[in-house]
C-alpha positions in Angstrom: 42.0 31.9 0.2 39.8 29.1 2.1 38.3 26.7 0.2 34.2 25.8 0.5 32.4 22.2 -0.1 29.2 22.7 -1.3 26.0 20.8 -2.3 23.5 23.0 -4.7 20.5 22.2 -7.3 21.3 23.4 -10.6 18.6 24.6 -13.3 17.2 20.9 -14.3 17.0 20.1 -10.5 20.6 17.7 -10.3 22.0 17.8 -6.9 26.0 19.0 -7.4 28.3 19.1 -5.2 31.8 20.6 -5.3 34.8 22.3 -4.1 34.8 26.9 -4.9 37.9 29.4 -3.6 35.8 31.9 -1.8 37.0 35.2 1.0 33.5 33.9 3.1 30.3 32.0 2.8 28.6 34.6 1.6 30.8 35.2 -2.0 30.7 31.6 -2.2 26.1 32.0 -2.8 26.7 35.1 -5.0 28.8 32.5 -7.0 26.8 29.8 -7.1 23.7 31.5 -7.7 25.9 33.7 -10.7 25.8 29.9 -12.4 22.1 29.6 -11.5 22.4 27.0 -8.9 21.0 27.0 -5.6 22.9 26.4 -3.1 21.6 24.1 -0.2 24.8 23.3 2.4 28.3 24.8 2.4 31.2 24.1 4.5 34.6 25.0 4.8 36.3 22.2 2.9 38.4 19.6 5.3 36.2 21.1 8.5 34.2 19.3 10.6 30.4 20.9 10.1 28.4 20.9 13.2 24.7 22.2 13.3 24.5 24.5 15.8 20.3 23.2 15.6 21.3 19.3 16.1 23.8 20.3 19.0 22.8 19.5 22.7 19.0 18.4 22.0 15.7 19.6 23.2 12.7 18.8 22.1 10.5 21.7 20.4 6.4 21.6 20.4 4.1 23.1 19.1 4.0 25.8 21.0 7.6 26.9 20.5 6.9 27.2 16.9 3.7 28.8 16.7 5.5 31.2 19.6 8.7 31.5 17.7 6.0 32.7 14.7 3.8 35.4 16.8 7.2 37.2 17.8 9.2 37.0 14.2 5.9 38.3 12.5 5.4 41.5 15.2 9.0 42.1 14.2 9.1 41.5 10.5 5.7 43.8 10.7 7.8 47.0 12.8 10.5 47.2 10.2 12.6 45.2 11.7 15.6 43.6 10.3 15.4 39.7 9.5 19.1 38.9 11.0 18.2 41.4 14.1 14.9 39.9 14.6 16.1 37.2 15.1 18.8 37.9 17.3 16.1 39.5 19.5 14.1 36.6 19.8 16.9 34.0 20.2 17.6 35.9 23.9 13.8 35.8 24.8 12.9 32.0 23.7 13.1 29.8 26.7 13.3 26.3 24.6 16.5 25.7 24.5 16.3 23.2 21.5 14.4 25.8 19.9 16.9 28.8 20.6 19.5 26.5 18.9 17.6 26.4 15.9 17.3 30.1 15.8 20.5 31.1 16.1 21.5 28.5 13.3 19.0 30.2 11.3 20.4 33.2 12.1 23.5 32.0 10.8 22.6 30.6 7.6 20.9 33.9 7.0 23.9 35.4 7.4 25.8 33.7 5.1 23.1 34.8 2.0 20.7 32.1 2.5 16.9 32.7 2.4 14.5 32.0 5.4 12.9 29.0 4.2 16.4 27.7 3.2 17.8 28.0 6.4 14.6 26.3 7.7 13.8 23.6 5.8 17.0 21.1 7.9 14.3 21.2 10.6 11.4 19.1 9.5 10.9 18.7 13.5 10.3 22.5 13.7 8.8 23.3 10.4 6.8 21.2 8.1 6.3 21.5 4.4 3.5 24.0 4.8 5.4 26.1 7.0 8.5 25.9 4.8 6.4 27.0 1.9 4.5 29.5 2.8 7.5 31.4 4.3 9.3 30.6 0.7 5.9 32.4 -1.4 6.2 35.0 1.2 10.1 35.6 0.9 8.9 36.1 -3.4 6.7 37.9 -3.1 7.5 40.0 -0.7 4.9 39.6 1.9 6.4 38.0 4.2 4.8 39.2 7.5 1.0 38.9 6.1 2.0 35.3 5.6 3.1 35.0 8.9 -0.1 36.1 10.0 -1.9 33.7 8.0 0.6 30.9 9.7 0.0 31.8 12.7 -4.0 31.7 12.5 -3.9 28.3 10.9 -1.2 27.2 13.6 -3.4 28.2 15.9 -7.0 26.7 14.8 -4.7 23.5 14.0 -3.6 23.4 17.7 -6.6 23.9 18.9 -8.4 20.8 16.8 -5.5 18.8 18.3 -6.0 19.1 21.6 -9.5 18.6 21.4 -9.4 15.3 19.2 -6.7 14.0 21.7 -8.8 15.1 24.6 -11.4 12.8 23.3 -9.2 10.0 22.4 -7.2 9.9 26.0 -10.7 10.1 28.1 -11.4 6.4 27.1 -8.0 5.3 26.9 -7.2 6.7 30.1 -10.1 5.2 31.9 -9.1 1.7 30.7 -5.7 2.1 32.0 -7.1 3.2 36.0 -9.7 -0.1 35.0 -6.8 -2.7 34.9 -5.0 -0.7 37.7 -7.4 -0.9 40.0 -8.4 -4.7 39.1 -3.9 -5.5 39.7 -4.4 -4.0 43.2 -7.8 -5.4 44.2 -5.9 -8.7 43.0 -3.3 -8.3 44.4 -3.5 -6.4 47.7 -6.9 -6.6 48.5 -8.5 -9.9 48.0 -5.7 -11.7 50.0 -7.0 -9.8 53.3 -10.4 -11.3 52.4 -9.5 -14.5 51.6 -7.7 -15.4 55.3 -11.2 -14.1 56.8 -12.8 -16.2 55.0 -10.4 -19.1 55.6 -10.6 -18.5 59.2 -14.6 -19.2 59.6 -13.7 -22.7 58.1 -16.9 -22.5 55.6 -17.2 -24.0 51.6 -16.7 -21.0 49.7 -19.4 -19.9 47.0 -18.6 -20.6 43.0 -18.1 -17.0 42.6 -15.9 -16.3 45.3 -13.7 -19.6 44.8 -13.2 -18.5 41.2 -12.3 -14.5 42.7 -9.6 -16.0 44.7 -7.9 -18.4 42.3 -7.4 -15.4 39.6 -5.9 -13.5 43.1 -3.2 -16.8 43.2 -3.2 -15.9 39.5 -2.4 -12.3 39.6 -0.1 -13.0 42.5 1.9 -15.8 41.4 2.4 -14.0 37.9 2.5 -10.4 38.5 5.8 -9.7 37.2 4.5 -11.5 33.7 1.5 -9.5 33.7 2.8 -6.2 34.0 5.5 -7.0 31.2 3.1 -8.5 29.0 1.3 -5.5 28.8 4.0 -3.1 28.7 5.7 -5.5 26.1 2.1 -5.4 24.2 1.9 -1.2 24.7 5.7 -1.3 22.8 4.6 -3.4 19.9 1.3 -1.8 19.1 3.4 2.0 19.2 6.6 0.3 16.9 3.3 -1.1 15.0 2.0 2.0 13.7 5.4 3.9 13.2 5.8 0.9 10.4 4.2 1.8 7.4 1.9 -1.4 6.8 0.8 -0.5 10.6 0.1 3.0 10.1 -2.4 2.0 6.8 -3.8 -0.7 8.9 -4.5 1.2 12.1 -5.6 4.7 10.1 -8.0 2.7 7.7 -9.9 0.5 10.1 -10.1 3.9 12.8 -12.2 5.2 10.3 -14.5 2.3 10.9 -15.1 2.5 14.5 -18.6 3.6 15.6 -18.5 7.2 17.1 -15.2 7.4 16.7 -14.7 6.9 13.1 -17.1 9.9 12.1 -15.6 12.3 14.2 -11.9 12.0 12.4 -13.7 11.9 9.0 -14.9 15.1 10.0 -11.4 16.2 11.4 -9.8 15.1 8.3 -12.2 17.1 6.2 -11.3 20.2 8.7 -7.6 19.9 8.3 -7.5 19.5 4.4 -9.9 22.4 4.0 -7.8 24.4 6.6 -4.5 23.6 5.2 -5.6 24.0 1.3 -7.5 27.5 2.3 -4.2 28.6 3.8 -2.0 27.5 0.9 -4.0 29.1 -1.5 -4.8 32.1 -0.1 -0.9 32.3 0.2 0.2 32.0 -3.5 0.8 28.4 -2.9 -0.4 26.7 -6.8 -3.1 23.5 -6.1 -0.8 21.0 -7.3 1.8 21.6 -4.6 -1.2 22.3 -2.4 -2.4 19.0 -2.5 1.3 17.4 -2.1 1.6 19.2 1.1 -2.1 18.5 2.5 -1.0 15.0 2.9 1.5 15.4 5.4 -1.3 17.7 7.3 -4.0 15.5 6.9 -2.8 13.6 9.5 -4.2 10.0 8.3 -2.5 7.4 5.8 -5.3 6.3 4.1 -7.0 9.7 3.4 -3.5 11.1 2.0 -3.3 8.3 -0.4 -7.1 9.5 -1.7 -5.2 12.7 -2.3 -2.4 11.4 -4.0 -5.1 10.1 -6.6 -6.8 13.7 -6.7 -3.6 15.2 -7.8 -3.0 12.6 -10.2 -6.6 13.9 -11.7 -6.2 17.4 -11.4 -3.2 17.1 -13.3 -5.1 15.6 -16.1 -7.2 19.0 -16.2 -10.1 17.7 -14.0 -11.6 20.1 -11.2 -11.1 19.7 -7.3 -15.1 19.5 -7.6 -16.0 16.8 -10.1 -13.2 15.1 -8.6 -14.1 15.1 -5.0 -17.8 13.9 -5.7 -16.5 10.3 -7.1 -15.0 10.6 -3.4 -16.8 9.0 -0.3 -14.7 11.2 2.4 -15.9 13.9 0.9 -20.1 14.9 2.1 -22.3 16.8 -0.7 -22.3 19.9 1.3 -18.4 20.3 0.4 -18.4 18.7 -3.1 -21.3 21.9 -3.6 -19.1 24.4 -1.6 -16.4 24.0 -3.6 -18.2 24.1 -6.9 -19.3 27.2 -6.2 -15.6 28.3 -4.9 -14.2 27.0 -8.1 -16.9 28.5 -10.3 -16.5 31.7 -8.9 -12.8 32.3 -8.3 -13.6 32.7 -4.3 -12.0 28.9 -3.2 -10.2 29.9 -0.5 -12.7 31.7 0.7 -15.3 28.8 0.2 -12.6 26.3 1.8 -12.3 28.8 4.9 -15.6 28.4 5.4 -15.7 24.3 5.3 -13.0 24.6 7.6 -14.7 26.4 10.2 -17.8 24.8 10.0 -16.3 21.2 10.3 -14.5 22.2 13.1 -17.7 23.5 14.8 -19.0 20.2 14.2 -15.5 18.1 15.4 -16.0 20.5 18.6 -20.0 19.3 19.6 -19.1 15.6 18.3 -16.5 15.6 21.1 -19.1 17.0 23.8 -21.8 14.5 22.6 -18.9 11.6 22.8 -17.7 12.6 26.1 -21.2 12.9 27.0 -22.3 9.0 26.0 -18.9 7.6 27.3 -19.1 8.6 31.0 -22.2 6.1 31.7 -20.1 3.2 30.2 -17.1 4.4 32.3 -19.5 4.4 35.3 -20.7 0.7 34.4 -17.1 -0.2 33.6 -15.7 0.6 36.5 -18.5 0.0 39.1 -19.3 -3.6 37.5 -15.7 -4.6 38.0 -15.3 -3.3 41.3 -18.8 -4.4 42.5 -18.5 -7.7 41.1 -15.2 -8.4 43.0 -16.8 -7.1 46.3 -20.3 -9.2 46.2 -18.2 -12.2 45.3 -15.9 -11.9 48.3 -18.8 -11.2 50.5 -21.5 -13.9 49.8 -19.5 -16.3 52.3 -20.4 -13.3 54.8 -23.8 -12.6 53.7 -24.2 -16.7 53.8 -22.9 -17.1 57.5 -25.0 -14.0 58.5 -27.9 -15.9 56.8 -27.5 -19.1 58.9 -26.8 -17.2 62.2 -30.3 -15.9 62.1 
């Protein structure tokens, strides 16, 4: 008879790990769980285990998931078997590092594990919330009406990504064609200039001799330039993956005019999106809140949370406690009194949720709105400035011709 490793979580929440004499995977769960234990990996012992998810790579987005979640929840919904649903959608899925995951899913499930078992290995894929839900819907039963309810709050999620990025590139974006275009006027273009000007033999203007000794500048050190700033790009990104970075960066972003109001505003939108879909799932508050700091999506605002649930532990409601909170507006601290008052908070918190993200979605056109005339002036200053200067020598000898 083979013999299995396995790693399991008994009743108090110890990892153990041992060695069982089982026919298949399968007996070897039944066994496990007969000693209430839960089993989280097994093997066959002396075997090397390969993860049929981590082999070969491939990225999965966003929309693989919420994809991967549509077509499991219309089969789920039909009667479907689990193991044959997935089956099924493994051959349609184009991602390939998503179709690995799948069919190690598919695997696991096969072997007696539960869905949200077999999914939690991949945090890429599936974060807490998703992992969660799917484990209160595997309890209690429901498992395709909380797919539904994943795949709305997926999808609103999605959608309030894109647009907070769309607002965040615009700027960035223009500032990276800025210092392009200034390397190549530098570069390419004010040399050409420079031997006309040469050639008429005239003093050059202030402005012009200053234009041509940052061209020398540019072209002497153009190698330096480009890798300081692509040196300076690196250590800004390896920056905020660190954790002092992250606090640093997400605290003082909250300060920036314009800017700074508009992700308070998402922030409020994504923990009354997440909480509202947690809740209205079976999910208790106290693991709600747990899990609405990985959504949240900004360091400082999770560690206001971590203090909430410290409070609410105490007995204290999500109200009383979110009015001693500045990130919090009136109009929320009041919607969720009521919500709390009357039993309806999800329902409340749905509403928060959409009207912040109405409000995230008009900030973004007002932004986009004031930023194109400072684009125009950035842009056409720098450009225009470099042009007058190289032609005031012309303008001058046109001057003493006539």
């Amino acid at each position: 008879m083979p013999q299995f490793s396995y790693v399991a979580v008994n009743k108090i929440g110890e990892r153990v790990k041992g060695v069982i004499d089982a026919p298949n995977e399968a007996e070897v769960r039944l066994m496990l769980r007969a000693q209430a234990m839960r089993p989280v990996r097994i093997f066959k012992a002396g075997a090397l285990n390969f993860d049929l998810g981590a082999i070969g790579g491939g990225s999965v987005s966003d929309q693989d998931v919420l994809l991967f979640t549509r077509q499991l929840s219309i089969l789920i919904s039909s009667g479907i078997p689990l193991v044959q649903g997935l089956d099924i959608i493994s051959g349609q899925i184009t991602s390939g590092g998503m179709r690995r995951i799948i069919l190690s899913i598919k695997e696991k499930i096969s072997g007696g594990a539960f869905l949200w078992e077999s999914m939690k290995p991949y945090n890429e894929a599936f974060p807490d919330i998703y992992i969660s839900m799917v484990r209160a819907g595997e309890a209690s039963g429901a498992l395709d009406l909380i797919l539904k309810r994943l795949i709305k709050y997926m999808d609103d999620a999605y959608k309030l990504k894109k647009m907070v990025q769309g607002a965040l590139i615009y700027p960035i974006a223009i500032t990276v064609v800025g210092v392009a275009v200034l390397i190549i006027m530098m570069v390419f273009v004010i040399p050409k200039f420079e031997d006309l000007l040469k050639g008429a033999g005239q003093e050059l203007p202030l402005p012009t001799q200053m234009v041509i000794e940052a061209s020398h500048f540019f072209q002497r050190n153009i190698l330096y330039i480009i890798f300081s700033l692509a040196f300076a790009v690196w250590s800004m990104r390896a920056y905020y993956k660190s954790e002092e970075g992250r606090s640093f960066c997400d605290y003082y972003s909250l300060k920036v005019p314009m800017f700074g109001p508009m992700l308070l505003k998402v922030a409020v939108a994504r923990f009354s999106r997440t909480m509202q879909t947690l809740l209205s799932s079976g999910i208790n508050l106290l693991d709600a809140l747990d899990i609405c700091k990985d959504a949240i999506g900004n360091k400082t605002l999770a560690e206001t949370l971590t203090k909430m649930r410290s409070e609410v532990e105490t007995g204290k409601t999500m109200a009383a406690i979110m009015a001693k909170l500045p990130i919090f507006p009136s109009m929320v601290v009041q919607m969720v009194t009521v919500g709390e008052n009357t039993g309806n908070l999800d329902k409340m918190l749905d509403r928060i949720a959409e009207f912040y993200e109405e409000e995230v979605q008009a900030l973004i056109g007002n932004l986009t709105k004031l930023i194109e005339p400072f684009v125009l002036v950035f842009l056409g200053g720098m450009v225009g400035g470099l042009m007058i200067a190289m032609y005031l020598p012309i303008f001058k000898m046109a001057g003493g011709a006539g």
